[in-house]
Backbone as CSV, one residue per row, in Angstrom:
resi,resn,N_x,N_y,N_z,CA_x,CA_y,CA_z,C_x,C_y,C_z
1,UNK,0.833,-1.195,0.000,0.000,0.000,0.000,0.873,1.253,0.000
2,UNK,1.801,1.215,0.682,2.736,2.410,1.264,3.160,2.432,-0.312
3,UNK,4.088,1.579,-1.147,4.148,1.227,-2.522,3.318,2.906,-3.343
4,UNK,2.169,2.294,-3.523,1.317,3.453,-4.378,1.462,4.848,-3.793
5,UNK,1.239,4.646,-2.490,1.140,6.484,-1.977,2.681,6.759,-2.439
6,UNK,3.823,6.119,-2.389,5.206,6.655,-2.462,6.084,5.802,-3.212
7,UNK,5.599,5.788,-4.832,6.349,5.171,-6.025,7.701,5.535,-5.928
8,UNK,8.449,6.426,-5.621,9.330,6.936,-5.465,10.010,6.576,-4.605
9,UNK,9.651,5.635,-2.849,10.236,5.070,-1.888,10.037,3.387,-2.080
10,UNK,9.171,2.934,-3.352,9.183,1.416,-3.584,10.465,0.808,-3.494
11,UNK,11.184,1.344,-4.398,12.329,1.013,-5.073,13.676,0.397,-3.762
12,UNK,13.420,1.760,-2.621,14.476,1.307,-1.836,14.045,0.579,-0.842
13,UNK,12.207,0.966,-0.358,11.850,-0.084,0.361,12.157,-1.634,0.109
14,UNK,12.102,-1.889,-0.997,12.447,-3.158,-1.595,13.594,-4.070,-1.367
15,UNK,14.628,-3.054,-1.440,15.752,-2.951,-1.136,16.921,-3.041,0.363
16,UNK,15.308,-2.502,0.667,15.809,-2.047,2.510,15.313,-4.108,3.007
17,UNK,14.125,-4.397,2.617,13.676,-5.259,2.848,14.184,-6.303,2.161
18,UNK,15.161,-6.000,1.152,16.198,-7.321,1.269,16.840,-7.672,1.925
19,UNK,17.833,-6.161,2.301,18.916,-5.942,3.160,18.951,-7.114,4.344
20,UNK,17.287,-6.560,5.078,17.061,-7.492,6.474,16.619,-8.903,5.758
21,UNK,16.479,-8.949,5.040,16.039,-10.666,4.935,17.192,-11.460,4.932
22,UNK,18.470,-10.910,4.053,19.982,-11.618,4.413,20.321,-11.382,5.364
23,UNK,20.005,-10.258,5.873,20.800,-10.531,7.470,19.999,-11.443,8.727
24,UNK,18.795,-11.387,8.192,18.207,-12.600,9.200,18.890,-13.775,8.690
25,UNK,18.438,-14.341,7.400,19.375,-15.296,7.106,20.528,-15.485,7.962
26,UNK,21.275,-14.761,7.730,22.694,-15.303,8.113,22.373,-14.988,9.995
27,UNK,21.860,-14.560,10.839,21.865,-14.623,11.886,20.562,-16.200,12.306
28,UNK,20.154,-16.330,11.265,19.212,-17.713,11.380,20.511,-18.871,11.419
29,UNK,21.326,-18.351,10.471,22.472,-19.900,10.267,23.278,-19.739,11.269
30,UNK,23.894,-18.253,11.880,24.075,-18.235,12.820,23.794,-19.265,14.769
31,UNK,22.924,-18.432,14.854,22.386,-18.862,15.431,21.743,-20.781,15.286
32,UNK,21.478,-21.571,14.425,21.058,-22.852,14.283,22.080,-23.523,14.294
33,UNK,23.797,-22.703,13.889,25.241,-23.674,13.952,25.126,-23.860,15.259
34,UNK,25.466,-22.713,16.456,25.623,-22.321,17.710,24.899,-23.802,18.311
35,UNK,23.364,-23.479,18.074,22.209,-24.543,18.989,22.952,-26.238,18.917
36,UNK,22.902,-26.166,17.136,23.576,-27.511,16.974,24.694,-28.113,18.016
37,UNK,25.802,-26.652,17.789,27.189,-27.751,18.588,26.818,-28.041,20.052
38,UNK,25.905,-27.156,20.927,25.510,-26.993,22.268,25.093,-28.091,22.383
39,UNK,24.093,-28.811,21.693,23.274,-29.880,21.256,24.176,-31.218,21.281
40,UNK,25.029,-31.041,20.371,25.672,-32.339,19.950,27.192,-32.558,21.120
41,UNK,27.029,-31.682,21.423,28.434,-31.503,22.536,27.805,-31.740,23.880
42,UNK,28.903,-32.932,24.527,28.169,-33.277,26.138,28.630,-32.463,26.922
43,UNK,27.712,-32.484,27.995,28.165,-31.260,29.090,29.124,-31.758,30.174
């Protein structure tokens, strides 16, 4: 919606909202290596 009112801010919104999707990514793989070794490693 925001899109139509501000054709002019699509472009980087788009952009901005890649930005965070790789960086979740990589704090998702992050974070799921971490759990793993905690996991697989005895205490």
């Amino acid at each position: 919606m925001a899109c139509m009112l501000h054709p002019k801010g699509s472009q980087h919104d788009r952009k901005r909202r890649t930005e965070h999707a790789e960086r979740d990514e990589r704090w998702e793989g992050c974070v799921s290596s971490a759990f793993r070794h905690e996991v697989s490693s005895p205490q």
